[in-house]
C-alpha positions, 0 to 999 in steps of 0.5 A: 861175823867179819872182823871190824878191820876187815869191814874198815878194808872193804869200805874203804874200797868201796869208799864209804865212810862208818862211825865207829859205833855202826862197824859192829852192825855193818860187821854182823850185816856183811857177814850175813850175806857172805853166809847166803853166798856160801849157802848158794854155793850149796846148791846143785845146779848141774841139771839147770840149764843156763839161762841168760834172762828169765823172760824170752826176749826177742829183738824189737829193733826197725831195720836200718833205713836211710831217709831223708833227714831234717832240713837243719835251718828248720830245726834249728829256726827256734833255737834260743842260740845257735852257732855254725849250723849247731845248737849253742849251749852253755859250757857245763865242764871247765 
């Protein structure tokens, strides 16, 4: 079980915010899984072999071709707004 100041450190870092009564379960629940990780670190791994993904995956990806595009009156014939050759849109960052 982590200390309560410790666990105020971590939260911090990790900018949450606990009430005093939950630090002693939030305390016992970290040390928990700091118990796992020790647990896994165990664990002889030496005759595993690396393995990136469990599932074998393989590209899926077109080859890059040049086309013609859209014709860009067309695309932007239904536009509600447009301005120089672009949709208009409202400004969402100030």
């Amino acid at each position: 079980m982590l200390d309560k100041d410790t666990v105020k450190h971590v939260a911090n870092l990790c900018r949450l915010e606990f009430k005093e009564e939950e630090m002693d379960g939030i305390s016992k629940k970290l040390g928990d899984i700091l118990g796992y990780v020790e647990k896994l670190k165990s664990v002889d791994t030496e005759s595993v072999d690396i393995t990136y993904n469990p599932i074998n995956l393989t590209n899926v990806f077109r080859e890059d071709e040049v086309k013609k595009s859209l014709d860009r009156e067309k695309v932007l014939q239904n536009a509600p707004d447009k301005e120089m050759g672009c949709f208009k849109v409202p400004k969402v960052l100030d």
